[in-house]
C-alpha positions in Angstrom: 19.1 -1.2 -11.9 17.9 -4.3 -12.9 14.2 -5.2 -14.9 13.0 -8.4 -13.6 9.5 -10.2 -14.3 8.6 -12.1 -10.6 8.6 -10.8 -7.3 9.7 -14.4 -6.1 13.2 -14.1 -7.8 15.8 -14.4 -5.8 17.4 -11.6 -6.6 14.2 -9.6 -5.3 14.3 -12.1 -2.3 18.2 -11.0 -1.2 17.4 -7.1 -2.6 14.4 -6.6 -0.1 16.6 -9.0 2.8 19.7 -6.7 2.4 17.8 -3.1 3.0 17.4 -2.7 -0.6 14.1 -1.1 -2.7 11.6 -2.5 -5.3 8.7 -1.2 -7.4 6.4 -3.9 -8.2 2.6 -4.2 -8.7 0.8 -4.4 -5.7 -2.3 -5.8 -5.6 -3.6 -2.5 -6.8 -0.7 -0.2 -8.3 2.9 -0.4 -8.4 4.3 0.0 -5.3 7.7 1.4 -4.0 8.6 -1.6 -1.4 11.0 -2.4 1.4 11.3 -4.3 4.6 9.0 -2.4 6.8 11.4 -3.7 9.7 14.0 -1.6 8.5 14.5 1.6 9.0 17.4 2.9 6.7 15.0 1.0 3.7 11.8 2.8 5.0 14.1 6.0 4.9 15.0 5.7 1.6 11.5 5.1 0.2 10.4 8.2 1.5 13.7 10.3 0.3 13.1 8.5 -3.0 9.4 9.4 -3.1 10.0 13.2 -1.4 7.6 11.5 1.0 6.0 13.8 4.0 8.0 12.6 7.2 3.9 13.0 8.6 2.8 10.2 6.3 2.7 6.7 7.8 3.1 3.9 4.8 1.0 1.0 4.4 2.3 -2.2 6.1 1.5 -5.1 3.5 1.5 -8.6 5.7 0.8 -12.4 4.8 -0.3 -13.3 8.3 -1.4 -11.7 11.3 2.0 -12.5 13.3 3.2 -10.1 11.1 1.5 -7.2 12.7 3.4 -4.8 15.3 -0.3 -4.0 17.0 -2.9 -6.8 17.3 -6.0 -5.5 15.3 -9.2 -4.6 18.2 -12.0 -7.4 18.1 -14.1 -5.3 15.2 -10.9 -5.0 12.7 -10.4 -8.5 13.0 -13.5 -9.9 12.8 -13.8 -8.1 9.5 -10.8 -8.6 8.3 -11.3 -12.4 8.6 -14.3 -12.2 6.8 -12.2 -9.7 3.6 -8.7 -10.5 3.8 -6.6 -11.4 1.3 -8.2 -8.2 -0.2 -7.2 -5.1 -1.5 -8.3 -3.5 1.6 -6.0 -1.5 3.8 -7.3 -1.2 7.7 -5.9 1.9 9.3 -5.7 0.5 13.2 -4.3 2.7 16.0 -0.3 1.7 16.7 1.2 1.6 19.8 4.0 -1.0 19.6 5.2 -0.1 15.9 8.6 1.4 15.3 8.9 5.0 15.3 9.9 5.0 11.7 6.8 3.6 10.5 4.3 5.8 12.8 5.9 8.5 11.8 4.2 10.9 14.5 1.1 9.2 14.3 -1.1 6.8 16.1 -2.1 4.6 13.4 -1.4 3.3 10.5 -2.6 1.1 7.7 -2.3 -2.7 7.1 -3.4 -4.8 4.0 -2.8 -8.4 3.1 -2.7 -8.6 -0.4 -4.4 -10.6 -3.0 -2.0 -11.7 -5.3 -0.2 -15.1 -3.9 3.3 -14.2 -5.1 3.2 -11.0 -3.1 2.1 -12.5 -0.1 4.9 -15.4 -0.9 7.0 -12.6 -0.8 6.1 -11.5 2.0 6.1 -14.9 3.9 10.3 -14.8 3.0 11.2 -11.4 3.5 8.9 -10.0 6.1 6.3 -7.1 5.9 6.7 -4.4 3.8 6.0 -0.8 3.1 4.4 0.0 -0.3 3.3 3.7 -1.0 2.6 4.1 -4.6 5.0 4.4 -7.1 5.4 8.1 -8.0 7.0 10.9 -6.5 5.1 12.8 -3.5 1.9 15.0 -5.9 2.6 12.9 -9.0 0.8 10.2 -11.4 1.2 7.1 -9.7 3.0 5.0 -12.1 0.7 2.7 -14.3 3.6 0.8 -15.9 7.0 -0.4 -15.2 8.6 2.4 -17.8 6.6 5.2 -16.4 7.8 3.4 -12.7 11.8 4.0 -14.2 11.2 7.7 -15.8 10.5 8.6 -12.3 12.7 6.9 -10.1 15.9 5.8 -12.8 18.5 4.1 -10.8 17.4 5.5 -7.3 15.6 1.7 -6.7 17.5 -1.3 -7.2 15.1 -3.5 -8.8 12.1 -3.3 -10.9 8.9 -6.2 -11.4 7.3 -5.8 -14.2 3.9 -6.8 -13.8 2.3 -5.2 -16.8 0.4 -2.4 -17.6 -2.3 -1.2 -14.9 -5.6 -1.2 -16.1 -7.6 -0.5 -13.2 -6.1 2.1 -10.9 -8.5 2.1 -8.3 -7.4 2.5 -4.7 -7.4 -0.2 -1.9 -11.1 0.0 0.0 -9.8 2.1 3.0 -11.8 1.1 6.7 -10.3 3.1 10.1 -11.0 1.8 13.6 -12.4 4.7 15.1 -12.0 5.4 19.0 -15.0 3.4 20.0 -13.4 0.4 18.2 -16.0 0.4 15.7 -15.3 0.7 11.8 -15.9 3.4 9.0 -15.6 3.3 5.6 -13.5 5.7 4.4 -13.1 5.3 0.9 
């Protein structure tokens, strides 16, 4: 287990590349991450967590290319107009892996405001970040509180200080129609 201080070090760059798993700060909360095109890592995040198999992760992406589905005409429009954002558009999925529906038909997507994340991102590919607790728990507000619950189960920690503000990404579905709600 190693304690580092950027997501850009290499070490976190070959970690996430090689299947591995890394809580850092998200844009909103620490986050448990891994390549969301890999599905032994996305398996492990949610063995790690004690993860529903009925709960789809959040894909965090730098570009659009990055998407498995394209987002319909109202999704994109907004996101446009919001994006880089802590704002995480759940969009029907038809062309995702199985691993990442997870039995569902949609799932969510955020491209996240902190540049080094979405640098990240840029070399490693999307990822998956549920928060960083275990399934019912406190997510965790600090890099210590991150390692009391997970210990040497994740291969890398980012410290990225102590969260302040612990409020959730703004959450907007497509509904059938292809029109947008607010859902929190």
């Amino acid at each position: 287990m190693k304690v580092l201080t950027s997501v850009l070090d290499p070490a976190v760059i070959d970690c996430l590349k090689n299947g591995g798993v890394v809580v850092a700060r998200t844009d909103t909360i620490y986050g448990i991450l891994a390549r969301a095109d890999d599905e032994t890592a996305v398996k492990r995040v949610f063995d790690i967590k004690g993860r529903a198999d009925t709960k789809s992760p959040i894909v965090l992406i730098s570009s659009y290319q990055q998407m498995f589905d394209q987002l319909p005409q109202a999704a994109y429009q907004f996101s446009i107009q919001n994006w880089p954002a802590p704002i995480t558009i759940a969009t029907p999925c038809h062309q995702a892996p199985w691993w990442l529906k997870r039995g569902n038909d949609e799932f969510g997507y955020r491209m996240p405001a902190v540049d080094d994340l979405r640098s990240l991102i840029e070399k490693v590919g999307p990822l998956i970040a549920p928060s960083a607790n275990p399934e019912g728990a406190t997510p965790a507000m600090s890099i210590e509180q991150a390692i009391d619950y997970f210990s040497t189960k994740v291969d890398i920690y980012v410290d990225g200080g102590t969260v302040t503000d612990n409020t959730p990404s703004q959450l907007i579905r497509v509904k059938d129609d292809g029109s947008l709600e607010r859902l929190r």
